[in-house]
C-alpha positions as a printed Julia matrix, in Angstrom:
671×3 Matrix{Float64}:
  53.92   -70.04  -26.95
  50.52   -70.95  -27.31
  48.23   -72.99  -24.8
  45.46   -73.53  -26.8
  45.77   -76.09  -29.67
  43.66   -78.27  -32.29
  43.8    -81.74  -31.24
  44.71   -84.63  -33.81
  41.91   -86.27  -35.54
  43.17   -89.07  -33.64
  42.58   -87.63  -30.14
  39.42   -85.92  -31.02
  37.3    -89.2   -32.15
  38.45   -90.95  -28.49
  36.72   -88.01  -26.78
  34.06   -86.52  -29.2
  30.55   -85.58  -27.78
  29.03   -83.77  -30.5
  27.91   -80.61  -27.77
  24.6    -79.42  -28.73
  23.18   -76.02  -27.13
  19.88   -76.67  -25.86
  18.97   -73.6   -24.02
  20.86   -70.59  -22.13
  21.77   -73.11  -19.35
  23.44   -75.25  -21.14
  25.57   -72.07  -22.5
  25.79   -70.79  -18.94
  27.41   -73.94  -17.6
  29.99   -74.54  -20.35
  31.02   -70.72  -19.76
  31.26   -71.1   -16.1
  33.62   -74.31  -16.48
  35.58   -72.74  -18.28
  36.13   -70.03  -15.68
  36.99   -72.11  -13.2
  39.14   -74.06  -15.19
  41.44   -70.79  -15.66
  41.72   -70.42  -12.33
  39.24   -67.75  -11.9
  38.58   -66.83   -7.86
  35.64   -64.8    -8.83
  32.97   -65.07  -11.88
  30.03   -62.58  -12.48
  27.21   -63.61  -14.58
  24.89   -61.43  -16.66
  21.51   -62.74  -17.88
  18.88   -60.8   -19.92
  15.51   -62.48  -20.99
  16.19   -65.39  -19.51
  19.31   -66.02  -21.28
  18.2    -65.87  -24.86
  19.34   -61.82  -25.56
  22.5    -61.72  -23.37
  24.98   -63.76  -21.58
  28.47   -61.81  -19.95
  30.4    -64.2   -18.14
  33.58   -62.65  -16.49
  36.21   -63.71  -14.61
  39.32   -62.9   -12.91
  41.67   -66.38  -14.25
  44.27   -66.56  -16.15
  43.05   -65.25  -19.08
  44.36   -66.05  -23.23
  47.18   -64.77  -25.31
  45.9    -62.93  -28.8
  47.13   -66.31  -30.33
  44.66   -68.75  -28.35
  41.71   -66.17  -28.36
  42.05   -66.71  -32.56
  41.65   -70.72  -32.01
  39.71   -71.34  -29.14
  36.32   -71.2   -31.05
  37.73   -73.78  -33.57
  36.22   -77.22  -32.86
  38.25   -79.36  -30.44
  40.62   -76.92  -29.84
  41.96   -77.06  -25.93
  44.4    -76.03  -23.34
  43.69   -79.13  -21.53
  44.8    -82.03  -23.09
  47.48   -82.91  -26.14
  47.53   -86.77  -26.73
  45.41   -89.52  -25.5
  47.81   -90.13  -22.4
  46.13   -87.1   -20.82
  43.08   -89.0   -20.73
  44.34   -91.08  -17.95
  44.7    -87.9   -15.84
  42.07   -85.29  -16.42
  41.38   -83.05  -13.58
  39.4    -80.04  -14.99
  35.92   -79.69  -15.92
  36.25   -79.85  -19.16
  38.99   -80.94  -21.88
  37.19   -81.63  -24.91
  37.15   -78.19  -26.59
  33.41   -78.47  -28.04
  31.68   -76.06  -26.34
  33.13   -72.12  -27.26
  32.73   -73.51  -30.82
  29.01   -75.32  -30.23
  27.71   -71.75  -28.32
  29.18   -69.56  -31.11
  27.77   -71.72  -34.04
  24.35   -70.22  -32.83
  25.15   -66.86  -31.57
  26.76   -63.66  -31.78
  29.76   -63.65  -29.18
  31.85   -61.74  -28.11
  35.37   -62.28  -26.63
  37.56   -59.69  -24.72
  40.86   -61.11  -22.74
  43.99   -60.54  -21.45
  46.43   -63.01  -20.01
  48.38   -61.91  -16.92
  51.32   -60.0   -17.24
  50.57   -58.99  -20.38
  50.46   -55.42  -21.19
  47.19   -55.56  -23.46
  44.45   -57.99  -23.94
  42.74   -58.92  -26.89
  38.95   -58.41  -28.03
  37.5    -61.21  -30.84
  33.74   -61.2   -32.55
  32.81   -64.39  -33.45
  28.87   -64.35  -35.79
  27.52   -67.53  -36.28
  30.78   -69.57  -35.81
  33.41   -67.29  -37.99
  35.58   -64.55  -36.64
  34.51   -61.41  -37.93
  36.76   -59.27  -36.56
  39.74   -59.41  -33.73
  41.69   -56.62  -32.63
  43.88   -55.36  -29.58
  42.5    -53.64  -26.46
  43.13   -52.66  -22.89
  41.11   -54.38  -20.8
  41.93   -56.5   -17.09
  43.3    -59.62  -16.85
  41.1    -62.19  -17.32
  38.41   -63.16  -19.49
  34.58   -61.44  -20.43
  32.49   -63.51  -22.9
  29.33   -61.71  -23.91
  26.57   -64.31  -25.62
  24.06   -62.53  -27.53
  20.87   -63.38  -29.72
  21.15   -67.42  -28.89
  19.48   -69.3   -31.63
  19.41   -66.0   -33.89
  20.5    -68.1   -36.86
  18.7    -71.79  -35.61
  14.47   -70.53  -35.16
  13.5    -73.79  -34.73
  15.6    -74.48  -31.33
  14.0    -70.84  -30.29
  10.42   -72.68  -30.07
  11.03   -75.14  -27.42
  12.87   -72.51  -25.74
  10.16   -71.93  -22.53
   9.23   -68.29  -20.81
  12.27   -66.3   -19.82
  11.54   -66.7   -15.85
  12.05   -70.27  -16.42
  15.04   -69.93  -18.81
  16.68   -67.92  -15.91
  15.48   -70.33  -13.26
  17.54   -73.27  -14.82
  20.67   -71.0   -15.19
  19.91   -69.78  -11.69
  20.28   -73.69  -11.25
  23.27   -74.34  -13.13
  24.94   -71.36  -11.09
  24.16   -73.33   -7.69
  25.78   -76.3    -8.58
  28.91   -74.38   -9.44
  29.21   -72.29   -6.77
  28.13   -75.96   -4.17
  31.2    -77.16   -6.18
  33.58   -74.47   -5.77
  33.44   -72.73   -2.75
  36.24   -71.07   -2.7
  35.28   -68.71   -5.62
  32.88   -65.84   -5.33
  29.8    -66.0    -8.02
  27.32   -63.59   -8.52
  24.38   -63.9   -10.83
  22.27   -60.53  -11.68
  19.19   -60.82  -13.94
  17.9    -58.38  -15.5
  20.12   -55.43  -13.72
  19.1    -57.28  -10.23
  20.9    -59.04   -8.39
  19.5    -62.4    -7.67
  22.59   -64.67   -6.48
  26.15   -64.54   -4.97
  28.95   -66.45   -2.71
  31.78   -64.76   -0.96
  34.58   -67.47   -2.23
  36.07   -67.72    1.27
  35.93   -71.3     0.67
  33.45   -72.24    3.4
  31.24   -74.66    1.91
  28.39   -73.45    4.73
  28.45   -70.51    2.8
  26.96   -71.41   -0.79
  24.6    -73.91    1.12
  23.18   -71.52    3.04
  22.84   -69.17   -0.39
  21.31   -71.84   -2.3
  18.93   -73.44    0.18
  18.07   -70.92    2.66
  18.16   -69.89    6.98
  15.84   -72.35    7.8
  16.86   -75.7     6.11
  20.7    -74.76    6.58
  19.6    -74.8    10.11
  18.66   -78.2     9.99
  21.44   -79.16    8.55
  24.45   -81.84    9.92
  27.87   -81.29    8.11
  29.57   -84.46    7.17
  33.22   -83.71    8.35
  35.97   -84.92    5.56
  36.54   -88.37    5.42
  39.18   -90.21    3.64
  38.62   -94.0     2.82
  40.52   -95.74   -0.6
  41.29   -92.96   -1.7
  37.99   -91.47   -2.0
  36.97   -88.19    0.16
  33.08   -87.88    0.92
  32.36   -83.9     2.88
  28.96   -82.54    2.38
  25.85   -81.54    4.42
  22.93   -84.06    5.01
  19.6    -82.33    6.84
  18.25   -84.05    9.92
  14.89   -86.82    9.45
  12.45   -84.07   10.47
  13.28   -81.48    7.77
  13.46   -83.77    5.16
  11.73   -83.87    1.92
   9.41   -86.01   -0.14
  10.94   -86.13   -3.43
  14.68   -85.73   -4.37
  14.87   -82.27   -5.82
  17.19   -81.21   -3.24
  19.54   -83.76   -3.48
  22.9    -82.78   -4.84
  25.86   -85.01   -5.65
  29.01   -83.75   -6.85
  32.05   -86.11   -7.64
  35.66   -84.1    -8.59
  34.18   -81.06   -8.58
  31.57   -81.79  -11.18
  27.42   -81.98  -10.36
  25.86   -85.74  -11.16
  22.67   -86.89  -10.94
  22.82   -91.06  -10.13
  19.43   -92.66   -9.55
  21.98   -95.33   -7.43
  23.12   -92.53   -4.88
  19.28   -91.2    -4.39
  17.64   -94.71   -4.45
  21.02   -95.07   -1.54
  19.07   -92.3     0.03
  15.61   -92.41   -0.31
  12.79   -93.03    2.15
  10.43   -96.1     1.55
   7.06   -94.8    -0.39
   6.1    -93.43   -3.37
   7.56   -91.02   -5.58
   5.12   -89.6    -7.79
   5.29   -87.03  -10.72
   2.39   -85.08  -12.87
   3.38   -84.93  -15.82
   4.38   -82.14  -17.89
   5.36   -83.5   -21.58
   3.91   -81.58  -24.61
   4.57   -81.17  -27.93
   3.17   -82.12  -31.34
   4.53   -85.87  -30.98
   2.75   -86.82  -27.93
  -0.65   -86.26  -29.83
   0.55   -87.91  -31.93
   1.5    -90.69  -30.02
  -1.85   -90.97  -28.52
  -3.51   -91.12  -32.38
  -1.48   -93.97  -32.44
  -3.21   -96.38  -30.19
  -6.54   -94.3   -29.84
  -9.13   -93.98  -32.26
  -9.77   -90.33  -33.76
 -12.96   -90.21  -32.67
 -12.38   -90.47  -28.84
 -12.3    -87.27  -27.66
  -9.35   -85.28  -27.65
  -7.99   -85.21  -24.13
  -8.0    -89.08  -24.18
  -5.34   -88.96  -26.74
  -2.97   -86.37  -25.19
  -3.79   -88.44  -21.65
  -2.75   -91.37  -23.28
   0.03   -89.82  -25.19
   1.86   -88.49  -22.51
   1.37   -91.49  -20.46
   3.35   -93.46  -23.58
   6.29   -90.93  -24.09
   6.87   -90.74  -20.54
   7.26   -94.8   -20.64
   9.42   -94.27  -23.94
  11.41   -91.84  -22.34
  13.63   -94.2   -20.86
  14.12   -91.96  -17.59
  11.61   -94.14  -15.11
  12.02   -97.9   -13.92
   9.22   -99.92  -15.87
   9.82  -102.43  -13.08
   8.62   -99.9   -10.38
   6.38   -97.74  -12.07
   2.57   -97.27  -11.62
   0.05   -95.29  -13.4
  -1.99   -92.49  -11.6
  -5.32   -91.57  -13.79
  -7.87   -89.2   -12.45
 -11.73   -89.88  -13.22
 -14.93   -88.04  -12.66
 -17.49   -90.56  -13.28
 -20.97   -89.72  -14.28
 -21.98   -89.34  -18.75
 -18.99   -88.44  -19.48
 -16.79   -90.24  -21.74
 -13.87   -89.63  -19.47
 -14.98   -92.08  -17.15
 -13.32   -94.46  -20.08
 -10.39   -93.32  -20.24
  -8.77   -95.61  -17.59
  -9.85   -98.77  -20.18
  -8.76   -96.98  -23.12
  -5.18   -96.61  -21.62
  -5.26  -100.12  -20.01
  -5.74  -101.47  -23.94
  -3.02   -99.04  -25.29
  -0.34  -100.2   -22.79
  -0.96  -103.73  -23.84
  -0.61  -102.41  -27.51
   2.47  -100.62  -27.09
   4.22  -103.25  -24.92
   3.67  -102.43  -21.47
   1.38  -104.23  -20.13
   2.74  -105.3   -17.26
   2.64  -101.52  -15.94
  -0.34  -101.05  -13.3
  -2.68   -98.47  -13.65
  -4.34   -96.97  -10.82
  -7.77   -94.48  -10.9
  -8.59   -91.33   -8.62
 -11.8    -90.33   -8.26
 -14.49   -89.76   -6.25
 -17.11   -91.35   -7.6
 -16.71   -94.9    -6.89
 -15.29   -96.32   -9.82
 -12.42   -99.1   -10.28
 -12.6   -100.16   -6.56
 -10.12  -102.78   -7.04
  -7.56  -100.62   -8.67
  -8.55   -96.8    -7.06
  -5.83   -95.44   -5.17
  -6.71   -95.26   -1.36
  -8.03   -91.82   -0.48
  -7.29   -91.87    3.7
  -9.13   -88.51    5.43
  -5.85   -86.97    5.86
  -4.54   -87.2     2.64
  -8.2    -86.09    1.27
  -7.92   -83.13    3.69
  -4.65   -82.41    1.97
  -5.38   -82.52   -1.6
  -8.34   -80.2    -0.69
  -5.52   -77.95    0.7
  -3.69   -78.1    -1.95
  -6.44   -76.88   -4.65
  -7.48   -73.8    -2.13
  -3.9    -72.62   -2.06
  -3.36   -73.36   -5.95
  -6.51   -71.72   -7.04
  -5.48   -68.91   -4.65
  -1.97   -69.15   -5.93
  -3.22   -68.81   -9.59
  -5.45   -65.78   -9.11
  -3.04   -63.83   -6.98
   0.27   -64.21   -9.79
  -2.76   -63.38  -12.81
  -3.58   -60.25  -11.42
  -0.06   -59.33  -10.84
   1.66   -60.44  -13.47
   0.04   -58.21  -16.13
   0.63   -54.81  -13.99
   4.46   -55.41  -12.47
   7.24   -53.03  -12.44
   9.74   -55.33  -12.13
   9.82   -58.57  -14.82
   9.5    -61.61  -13.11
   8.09   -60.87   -9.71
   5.05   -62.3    -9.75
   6.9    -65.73  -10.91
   9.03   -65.84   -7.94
   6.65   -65.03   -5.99
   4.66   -67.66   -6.96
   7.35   -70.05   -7.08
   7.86   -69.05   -3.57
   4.68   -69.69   -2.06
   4.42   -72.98   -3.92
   7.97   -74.47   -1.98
   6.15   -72.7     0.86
   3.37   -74.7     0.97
   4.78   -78.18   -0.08
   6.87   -77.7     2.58
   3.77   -77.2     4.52
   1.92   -80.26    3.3
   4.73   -82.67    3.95
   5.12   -81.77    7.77
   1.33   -81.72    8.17
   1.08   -78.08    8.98
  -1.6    -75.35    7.76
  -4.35   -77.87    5.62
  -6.97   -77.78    8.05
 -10.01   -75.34    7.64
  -8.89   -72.96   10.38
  -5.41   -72.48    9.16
  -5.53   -72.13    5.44
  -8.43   -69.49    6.37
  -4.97   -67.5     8.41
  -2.65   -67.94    5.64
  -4.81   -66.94    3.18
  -3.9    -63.54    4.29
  -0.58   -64.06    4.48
   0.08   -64.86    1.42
  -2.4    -62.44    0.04
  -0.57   -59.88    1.62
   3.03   -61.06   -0.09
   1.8    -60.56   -3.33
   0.22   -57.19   -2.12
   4.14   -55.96   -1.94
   4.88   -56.48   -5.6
   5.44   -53.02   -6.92
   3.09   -52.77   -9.9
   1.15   -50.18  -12.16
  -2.48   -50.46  -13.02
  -2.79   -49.34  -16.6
  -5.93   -49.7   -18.32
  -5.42   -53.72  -19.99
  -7.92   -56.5   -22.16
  -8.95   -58.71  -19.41
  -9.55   -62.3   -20.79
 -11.82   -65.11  -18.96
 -11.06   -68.75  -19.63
 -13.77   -71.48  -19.24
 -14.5    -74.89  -21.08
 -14.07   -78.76  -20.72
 -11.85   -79.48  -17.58
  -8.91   -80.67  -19.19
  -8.44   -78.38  -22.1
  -9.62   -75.58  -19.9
  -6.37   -76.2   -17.53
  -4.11   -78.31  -19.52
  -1.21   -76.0   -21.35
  -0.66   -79.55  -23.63
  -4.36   -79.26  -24.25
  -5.37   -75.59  -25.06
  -1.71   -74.97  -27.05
  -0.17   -73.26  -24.19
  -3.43   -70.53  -23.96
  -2.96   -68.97  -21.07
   0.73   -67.7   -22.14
  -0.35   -66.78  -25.54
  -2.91   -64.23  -23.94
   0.25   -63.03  -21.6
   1.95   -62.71  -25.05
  -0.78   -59.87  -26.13
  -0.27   -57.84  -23.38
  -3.5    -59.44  -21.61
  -4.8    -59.62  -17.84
  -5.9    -63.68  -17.67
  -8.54   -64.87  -15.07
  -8.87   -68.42  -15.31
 -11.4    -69.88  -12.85
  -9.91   -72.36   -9.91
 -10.25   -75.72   -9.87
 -11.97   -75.84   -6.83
 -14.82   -74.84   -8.1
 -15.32   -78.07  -10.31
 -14.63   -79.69   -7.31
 -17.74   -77.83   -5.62
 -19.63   -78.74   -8.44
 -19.11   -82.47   -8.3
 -20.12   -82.03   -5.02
 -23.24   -80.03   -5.42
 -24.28   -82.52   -7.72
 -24.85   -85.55   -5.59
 -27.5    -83.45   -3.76
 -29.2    -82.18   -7.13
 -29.64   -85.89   -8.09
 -31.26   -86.62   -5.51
 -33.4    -83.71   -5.21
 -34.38   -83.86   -9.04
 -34.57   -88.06   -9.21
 -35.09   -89.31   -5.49
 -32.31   -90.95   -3.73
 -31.01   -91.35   -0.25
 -31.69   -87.82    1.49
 -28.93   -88.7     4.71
 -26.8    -88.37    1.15
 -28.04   -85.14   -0.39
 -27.53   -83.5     3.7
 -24.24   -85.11    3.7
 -22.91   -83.74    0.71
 -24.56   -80.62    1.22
 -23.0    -80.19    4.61
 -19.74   -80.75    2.7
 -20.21   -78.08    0.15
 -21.23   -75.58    2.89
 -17.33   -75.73    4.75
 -15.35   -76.03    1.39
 -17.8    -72.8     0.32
 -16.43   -71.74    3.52
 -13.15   -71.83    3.23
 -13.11   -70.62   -0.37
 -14.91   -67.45    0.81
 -12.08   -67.01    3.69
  -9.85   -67.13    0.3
 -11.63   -64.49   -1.62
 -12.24   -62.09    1.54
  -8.29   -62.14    1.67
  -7.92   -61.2    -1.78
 -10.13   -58.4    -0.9
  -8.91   -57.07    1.99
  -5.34   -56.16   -0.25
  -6.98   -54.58   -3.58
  -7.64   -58.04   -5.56
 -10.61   -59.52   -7.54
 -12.12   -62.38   -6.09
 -15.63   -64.26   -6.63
 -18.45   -64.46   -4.75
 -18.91   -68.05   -3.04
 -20.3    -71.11   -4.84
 -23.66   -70.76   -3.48
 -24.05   -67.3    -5.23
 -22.3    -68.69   -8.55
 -25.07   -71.32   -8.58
 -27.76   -69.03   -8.67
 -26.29   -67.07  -11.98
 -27.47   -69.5   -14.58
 -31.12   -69.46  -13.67
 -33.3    -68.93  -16.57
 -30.52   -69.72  -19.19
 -29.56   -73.65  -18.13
 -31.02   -75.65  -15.33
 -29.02   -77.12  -12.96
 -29.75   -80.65  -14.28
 -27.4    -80.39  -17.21
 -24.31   -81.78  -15.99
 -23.22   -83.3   -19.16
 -19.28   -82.46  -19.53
 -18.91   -78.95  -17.36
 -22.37   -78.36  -17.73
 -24.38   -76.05  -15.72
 -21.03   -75.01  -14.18
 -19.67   -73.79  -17.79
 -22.53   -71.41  -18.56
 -22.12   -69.93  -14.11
 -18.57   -68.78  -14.98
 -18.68   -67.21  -17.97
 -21.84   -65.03  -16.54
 -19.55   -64.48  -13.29
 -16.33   -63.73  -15.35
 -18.76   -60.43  -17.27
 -19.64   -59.68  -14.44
 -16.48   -59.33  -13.01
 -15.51   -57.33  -15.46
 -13.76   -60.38  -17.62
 -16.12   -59.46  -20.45
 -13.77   -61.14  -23.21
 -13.86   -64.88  -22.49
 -12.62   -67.85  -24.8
 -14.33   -70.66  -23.9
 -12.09   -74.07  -24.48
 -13.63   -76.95  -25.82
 -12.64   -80.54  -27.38
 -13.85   -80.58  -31.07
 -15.96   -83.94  -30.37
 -17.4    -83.05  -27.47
 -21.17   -82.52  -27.8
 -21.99   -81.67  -24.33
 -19.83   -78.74  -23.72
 -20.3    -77.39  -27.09
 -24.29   -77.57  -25.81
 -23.41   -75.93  -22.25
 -20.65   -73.79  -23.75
 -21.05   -72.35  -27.31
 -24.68   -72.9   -27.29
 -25.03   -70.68  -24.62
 -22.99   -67.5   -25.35
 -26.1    -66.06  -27.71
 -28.3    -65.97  -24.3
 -25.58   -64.84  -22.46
 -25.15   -61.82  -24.81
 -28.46   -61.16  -24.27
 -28.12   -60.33  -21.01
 -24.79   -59.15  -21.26
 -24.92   -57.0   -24.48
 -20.98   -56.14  -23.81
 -19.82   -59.79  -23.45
 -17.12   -60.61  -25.82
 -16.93   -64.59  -25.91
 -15.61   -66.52  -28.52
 -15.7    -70.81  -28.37
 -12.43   -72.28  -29.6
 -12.24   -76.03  -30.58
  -9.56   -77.98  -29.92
  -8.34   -81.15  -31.95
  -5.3    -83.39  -33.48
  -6.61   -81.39  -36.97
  -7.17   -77.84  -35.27
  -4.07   -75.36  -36.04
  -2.9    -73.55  -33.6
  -2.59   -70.66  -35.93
  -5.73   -70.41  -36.55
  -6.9    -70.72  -33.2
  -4.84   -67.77  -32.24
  -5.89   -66.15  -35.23
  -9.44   -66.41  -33.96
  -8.42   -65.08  -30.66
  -6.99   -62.59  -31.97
 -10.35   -61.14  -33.37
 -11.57   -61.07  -30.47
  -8.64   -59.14  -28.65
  -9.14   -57.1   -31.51
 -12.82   -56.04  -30.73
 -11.77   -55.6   -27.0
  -9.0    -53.69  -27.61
 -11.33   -51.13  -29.53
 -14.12   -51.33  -26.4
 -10.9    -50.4   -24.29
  -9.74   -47.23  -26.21
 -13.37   -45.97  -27.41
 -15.6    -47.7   -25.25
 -19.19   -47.52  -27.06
 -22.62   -48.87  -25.65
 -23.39   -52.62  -26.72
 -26.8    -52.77  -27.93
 -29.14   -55.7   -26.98
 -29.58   -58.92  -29.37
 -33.21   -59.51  -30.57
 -34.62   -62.65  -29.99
 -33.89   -63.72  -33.93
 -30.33   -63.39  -33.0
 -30.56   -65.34  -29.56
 -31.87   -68.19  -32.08
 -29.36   -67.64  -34.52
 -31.03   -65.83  -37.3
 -31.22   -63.37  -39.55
 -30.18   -59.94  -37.47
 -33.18   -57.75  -36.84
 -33.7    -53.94  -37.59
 -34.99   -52.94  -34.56
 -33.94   -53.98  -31.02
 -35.67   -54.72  -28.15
């Protein structure tokens, strides 16, 4: 008799959802109900590029007769409910009989089951929603679905699809919830042929917190003993005030079985303070978005600013009534320094003017609405840009050369929950001990098996905010990843230094207070410090570093004086002479279309740069609401193209005459 069956018409409009596959997760966790559902008591999961090539999900449940395995990838078609007096009593995870038919409308699956007590099982193929073939087989009881080439037949899902070591981080996520849920089955998760995750099933629920979260915070950890009131049961784990953390990623509530996230529960649970969140948003439509209440002409990082301020508003997932807008601002020519009254007018254009916006910076601007900088919390962010920049470096030069897919990303996602946890309980962000751990985690990466093979090594410079921004520079740094390309992309700090350095250069070139040029100068000397305590670690273990700031502020002399500090300015023109000579001869320097002072610091100096450097390879990319990103990668890819050929036949740059420096006609002869 069969246990799976179409539901009426009637039936399926009470409970339809319209599923929708958004990524390998979502796949992952529709798969995984559906194992426990059957009863399974242990489910191994197979994931290959992040998701998107293969998915096996087996288990050891009850498994389906030949007849069910024919209907269960018809749409609402379920063992789990008949009419709609079920609804009343649903107790599995799901009952609705969408997803087998949503995850096989975009994929190529493959079904193999055998019910027990059955003599043989059953194996179905199932292309792009229709049954292509279905035939008998030996096989255990149970059930193995194999998901391959997700989104084959729908391209334009594949785009927003992000790297695979993120993909497999948000089914590594998906997996944790299930196995928090049900500890009484055994899951294991192996990526890539390696085994990343896995739960012994003996129904402890110690046991999957302690897999998902780790020795040291299960070790701060109170269990909260089962406790019956109404009818309702609350058991879980709650970690004691010390250990806690300062945001809410770590907070998981699960009611029947079944992961939830309620703002009601975490706002229950949440310290006093702020939350805060840097956004991440891109896309086409927030550009968009920021055309809409910005003039073209303002330069192009106030409109994605101001965009993604706007579609995180529209979004719907924040609480206009207790929301507040954090801005950063450098001050000085710049047309930046506008942005905070560019966004104040678009907010009251777009409705929301009632949401606050605060300013960061460093330069004494919007005193009545600047964010507090205390000395702690300045000695922390200054932590956190050593270790980022550090953090940056050490993944670049790793990434490109590993053995093993995806070390260098959880290694860096490692060190990044390391040090968080470091910030919030004030450990390791004064001088002395960041200048220790340096080497620590310099040595971490040093264990990631890799093999140096001769590679294009690509600089990045340009305007702050395209330079770093993915949203800004079209996702740059993982399109040069995506040509087989070792990326060095200076750290942040360095802007910092250079904000810095300036005060004193003011005064020294226009008169000022001199107690202020010491003052400042003093302060560039220990953060030069502490950066060269970075580098000297990368060292020690076999990686490129810099030399310090002082040394990078001697490289422009005779090209730019140190008085341009227009946009990046002298700064700009420092790094792309220390990138060639760092061997990071190929560098695309990042600028907004409309912005005349980096295209003066930037593009107009690569000609003298080549003089010097007869081997540089640099090519200036604008970037714009009009600018396609084809053809910026197009251009890029010229330029890869001309490296590439220096890499396999390398063959002696010759010199530019001075005609060439100035942009004319190409001489016969060369100096």
């Amino acid at each position: 008799m069969p246990v799976i069956h179409v539901l009426s018409p009637h039936v399926a409009d009470l409970i339809a959802a319209g599923e929708v596959v958004e990524r390998p997760a979502s796949a992952v966790k529709e798969l995984l109900e559906n194992a426990v559902d059957a009863g399974a008591r242990t489910v191994v999961l197979e994931l290959r590029a992040g998701g998107r090539d293969y998915i096996r999900v087996t288990d050891d449940g009850v498994g389906m007769a030949p007849e069910d395995a024919g209907v269960c990838f018809l749409r609402h078609a379920t063992s789990k409910l008949s009419d709609e007096r079920g609804l009343e009593a649903i107790g599995t995870l799901g009952f609705r009989g969408e997803a087998l038919a949503a995850i096989s409308a975009v994929s190529r699956i493959t079904l193999t089951t055998r019910r027990r007590g059955a003599a043989m099982g059953v194996r179905v193929e199932v292309e792009a929603g229709e049954i292509v073939s279905m035939e008998e087989t030996g096989c255990p009881e149970g059930t193995t679905i194999v998901v391959r080439d997700l989104f084959y037949n729908t391209p334009a899902r594949m785009k927003f699809l992000k790297k695979d070591f993120t993909e497999a981080g948000y089914v590594l996520g998906v997996v944790q919830h299930a196995a928090l849920s049900h500890p009484e089955i055994a899951f294991t998760l192996i990526r890539d042929g390696k085994q990343v995750f896995s739960t012994d099933g003996k129904g402890k629920l110690i046991t999957p917190v302690f897999a998902v979260f780790g020795k040291e915070m299960t070790a701060n950890m109170v269990e909260v003993p089962e406790n019956e009131h109404n009818g309702l049961t609350v058991h879980g784990y709650i970690v004691k005030p010390h250990a806690g953390r300062a945001n809410r990623s770590m907070q998981h509530f699960f009611v029947n079985g079944r992961y939830v996230k309620s703002r009601l529960m975490q706002a229950a649970l949440a310290s006093e303070g702020y939350q805060t969140e840097v956004l991440g948003n891109c896309g086409s439509e927030v550009a968009q978005l920021g055309l809409k209440y910005v003039h073209n002409d303002t330069c192009y990082p106030a409109l994605l600013v101001i965009g993604q301020f706007l579609d995180a508003l529209n979004s719907g997932k924040y609480d206009l009534d207790h929301t507040a807008l954090l801005i950063t601002q450098t001050g000085g020519g710049c047309r930046a320094s506008n942005y905070i009254k560019l966004l104040r007018k678009a907010l009251v254009k777009a409705g929301y003017g009632n949401i606050p916006v605060a300013s960061l910076n460093f330069s004494g601007l919007e005193k009545g609405s600047g964010l507090p900088l205390t000395v702690p919390l300045l000695r922390k962010v200054i932590a956190s840009i050593f270790y980022g920049d550090m953090l940056v470096a050490l993944r670049s030069q790793t990434h490109a050369y590993e053995n093993h897919r995806g070390d260098a990303d959880a290694m860096t996602e490692k060190w990044i929950s390391t040090i968080q946890g470091w910030i919030r309980d004030d450990k390791n962000y004064s001088a002395h001990d960041m200048k220790r751990r340096f080497y620590d985690i310099a040595a971490d990466y040093a264990t990631i098996p890799i093999t140096r093979v001769p590679k294009v090594k690509v600089g990045v410079v340009g305007e702050i905010y395209v330079k770093y921004s993915p949203l800004g520079n079209n996702d740059l740094e993982k399109f040069l990843e995506s040509q087989d390309c070792e990326v060095n992309l200076p750290g942040l700090m360095g802007f910092v230094e250079y904000c810095v350095a300036n005060y004193k250069l003011d005064i020294d070139l226009y008169g000022g207070n001199k107690l202020v040029a010491g003052g400042a100068d003093a302060f560039l000397s220990w953060l030069d410090g502490i950066g060269c305590a970075s580098y000297d670690a990368m060292r020690k273990y076999g990686f490129y570093a810099p030399g310090s700031f002082r040394e990078l502020m001697k490289k422009p002399e005779g090209i730019i004086s140190l008085g341009a500090k227009m946009g990046e300015g002298w700064l700009l023109t420092a790094e792309m002479i220390e990138l060639v000579q760092g061997g990071y001869g190929n560098i695309v320097c990042a600028q907004p279309f409309g912005c005349l002072p980096n295209h003066i610091v930037g593009k107009g100096m690569v000609n003298k740069i080549r003089a010097m450097y007869p081997s540089a390879n640099i090519t200036p990319i604008d970037y714009d609401p009009s600018a396609t990103k084809v053809n910026q990668e197009n251009r890029i890819k010229l330029m890869l193209a001309v490296a590439k050929e220096r890499l396999n036949a390398p063959a002696e740059a010759k010199p530019l005459t001075a005609e060439e420096i100035a942009g004319g006609a190409p001489s016969l002869s060369h100096v």
